[in-house]
N, C-alpha and C positions, 0 to 999 in steps of 0.2 A: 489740755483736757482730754479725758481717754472718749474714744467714740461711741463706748455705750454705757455713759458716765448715768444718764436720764430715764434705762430701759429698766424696767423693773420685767424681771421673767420669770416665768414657772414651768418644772421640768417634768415630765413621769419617765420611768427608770430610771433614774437619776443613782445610782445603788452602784454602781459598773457602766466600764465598757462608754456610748458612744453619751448614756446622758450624764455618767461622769464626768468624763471630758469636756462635754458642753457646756455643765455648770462653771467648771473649773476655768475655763477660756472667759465667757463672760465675766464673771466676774474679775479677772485680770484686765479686764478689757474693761469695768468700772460697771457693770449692771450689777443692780441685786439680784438674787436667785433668788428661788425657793424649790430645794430640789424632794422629790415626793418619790416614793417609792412602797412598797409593804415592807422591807427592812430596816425599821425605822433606829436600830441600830449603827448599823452601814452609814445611814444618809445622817445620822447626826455627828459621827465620828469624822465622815466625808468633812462637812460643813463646817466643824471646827479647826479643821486642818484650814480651808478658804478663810476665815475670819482670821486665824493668826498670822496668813499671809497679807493679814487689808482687806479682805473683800470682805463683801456684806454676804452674807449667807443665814437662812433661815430652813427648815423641816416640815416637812407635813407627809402623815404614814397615811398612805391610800394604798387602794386595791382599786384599777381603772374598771374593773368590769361591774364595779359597785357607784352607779348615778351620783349618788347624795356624797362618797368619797372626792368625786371629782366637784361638785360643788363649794364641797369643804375647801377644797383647794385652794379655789378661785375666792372665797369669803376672807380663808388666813391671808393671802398675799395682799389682798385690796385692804383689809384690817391692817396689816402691818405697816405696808406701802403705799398706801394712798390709791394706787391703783395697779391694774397686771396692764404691761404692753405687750405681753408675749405669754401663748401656750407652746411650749416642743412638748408635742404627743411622741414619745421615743418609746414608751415599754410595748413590751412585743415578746411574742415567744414562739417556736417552731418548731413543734411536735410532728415534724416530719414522716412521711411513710409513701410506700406506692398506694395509691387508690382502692386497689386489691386487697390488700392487709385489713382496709375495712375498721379502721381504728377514729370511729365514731367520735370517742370520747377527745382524741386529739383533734379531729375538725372542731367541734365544739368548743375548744380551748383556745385554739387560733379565730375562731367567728369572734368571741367572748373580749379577749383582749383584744387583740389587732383593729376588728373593726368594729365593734361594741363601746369598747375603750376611746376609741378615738372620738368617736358619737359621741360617749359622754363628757365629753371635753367639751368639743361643739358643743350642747346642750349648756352647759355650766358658763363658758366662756362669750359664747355668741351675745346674749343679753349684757351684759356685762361692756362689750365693745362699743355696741352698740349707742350704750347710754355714755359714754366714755367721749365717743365721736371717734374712736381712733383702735385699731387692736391687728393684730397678727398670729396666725395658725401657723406652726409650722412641725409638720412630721415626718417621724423618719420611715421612709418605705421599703424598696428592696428593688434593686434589678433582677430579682427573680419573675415580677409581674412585667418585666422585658420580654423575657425569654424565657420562656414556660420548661424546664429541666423534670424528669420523672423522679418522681415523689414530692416533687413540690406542687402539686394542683391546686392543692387547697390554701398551700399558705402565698402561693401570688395569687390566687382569688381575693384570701382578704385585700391583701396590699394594692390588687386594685382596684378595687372595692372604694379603696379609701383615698386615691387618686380623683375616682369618678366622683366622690362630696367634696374635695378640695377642688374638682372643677366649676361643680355646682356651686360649691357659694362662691366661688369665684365670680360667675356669672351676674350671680344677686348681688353681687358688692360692688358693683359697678361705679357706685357715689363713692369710693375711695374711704371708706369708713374700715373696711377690714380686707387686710391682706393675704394672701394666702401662699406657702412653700412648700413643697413635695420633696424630698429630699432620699434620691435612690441611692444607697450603697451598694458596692459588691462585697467582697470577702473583709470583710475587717477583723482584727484580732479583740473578740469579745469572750464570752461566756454563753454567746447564746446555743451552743452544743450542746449547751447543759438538759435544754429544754427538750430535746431530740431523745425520744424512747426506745429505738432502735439501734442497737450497739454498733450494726456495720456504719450506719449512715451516720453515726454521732462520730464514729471513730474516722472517717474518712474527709469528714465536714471538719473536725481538726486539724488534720494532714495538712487541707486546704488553705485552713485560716493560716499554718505556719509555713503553710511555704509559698504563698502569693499576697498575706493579708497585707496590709495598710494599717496602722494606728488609727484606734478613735479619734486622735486628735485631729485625724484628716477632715471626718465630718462637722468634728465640733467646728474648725473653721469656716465651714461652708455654710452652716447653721448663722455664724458670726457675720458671713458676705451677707445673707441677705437680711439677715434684722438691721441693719448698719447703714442700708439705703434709705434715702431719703422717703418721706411720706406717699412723695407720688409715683415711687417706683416698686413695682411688685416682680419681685423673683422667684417667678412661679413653678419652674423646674429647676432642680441640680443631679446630674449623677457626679457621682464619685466610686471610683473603682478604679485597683490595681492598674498598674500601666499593663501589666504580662496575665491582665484576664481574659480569657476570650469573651 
């Protein structure tokens, strides 16, 4: 029997990159997905390729920094599946800059998604476990809220931001009802340069990803270690990063 033959999971950024791979591994691994993205192109074509490999696979087009999207979410997966045991908050984006640059409009975009987005997950999700008896948070963060790097102020703010509510309910979950995963990366070979508005720092945050990165697939397994533990065990932190990152 595969190990996570019984998980029914729901994914955001699911479109590329690390919640591609996510979906892609669970469901190899025998969970259903339901991978969510605003490219709802991408994730159904994703999807179809997982269904003709065997796995279950299902869609749903959200925008996280939109509440009633991420509800939606949490309503088709439970509609479809009887219930969700798994949120991965993965979408994220990193409109990078020095402080100086003063690019308002990209703080707001990382506050918006990164830690708005993941709130509305919480929000959608939390109820839901709750009445369930049983649920698991798990998002992907950054070791950049490690080790603070110039021009990343703002976006390891969100990321830890969103550490400090997966500590918090951490706390309140105490009765073992809902568990919670933090999950930092370093350099991994995505698209999220895309998001990056400044051409040296997009161009150089490439260089990086190609010449230090690690595969999505790295996280997607880490993502797979801890939905995979048993009820009463919670795996509350993971980094994963290159071996030759500093």
């Amino acid at each position: 029997m595969l190990p996570l033959h019984d998980k029914i999971v729901a994914i955001t950024g699911a479109s590329g990159g690390i919640g591609e791979a996510t979906a892609r591994l669970l469901a190899r691994r025998g969970a259903a997905v339901v991978l969510a993205a605003r490219r709802g192109e991408r994730i159904d074509a994703i999807a179809r390729d997982m269904r003709e490999e065997g796995g279950r696979a299902a869609t749903c087009v959200v925008d996280v920094t939109k509440a009633e999207d991420l509800r939606r979410l949490v309503s088709r997966t439970v509609d479809r599946y009887g219930r969700i045991d798994v949120l991965v908050n993965n979408a994220g984006v990193a409109p990078i800059s020095p402080l100086a640059a003063l690019d308002t409009e990209g703080w707001s975009a990382m506050i918006d998604v990164n830690l708005r987005g993941m709130l509305n997950g919480v929000a959608a999700a939390l109820p839901v476990f709750r009445e369930q008896g049983s649920g698991h948070l798990v998002s992907i963060v950054s070791v950049a809220g490690l080790t603070v790097s110039p021009s990343m102020a703002v976006y390891a703010a969100t990321k830890n931001a969103v550490r400090t509510v997966h500590e918090g309910l951490r706390t309140e979950s105490t009765d073992g009802v809902v568990r919670t995963t933090a999950i930092s990366p370093g350099y991994v070979r995505t698209d999220l340069a895309d998001s990056m508005a400044d051409p040296h720092i997009r161009e150089q945050t490439r260089k990086n990803m190609d010449a230090m990165g690690i595969p999505p697939e790295a996280v997607a397994r880490a993502v797979a270690f801890a939905i995979e533990q048993p009820d009463d065990v919670e795996i509350g932190e993971i980094t994963v990063r290159p071996t030759v990152q500093a």
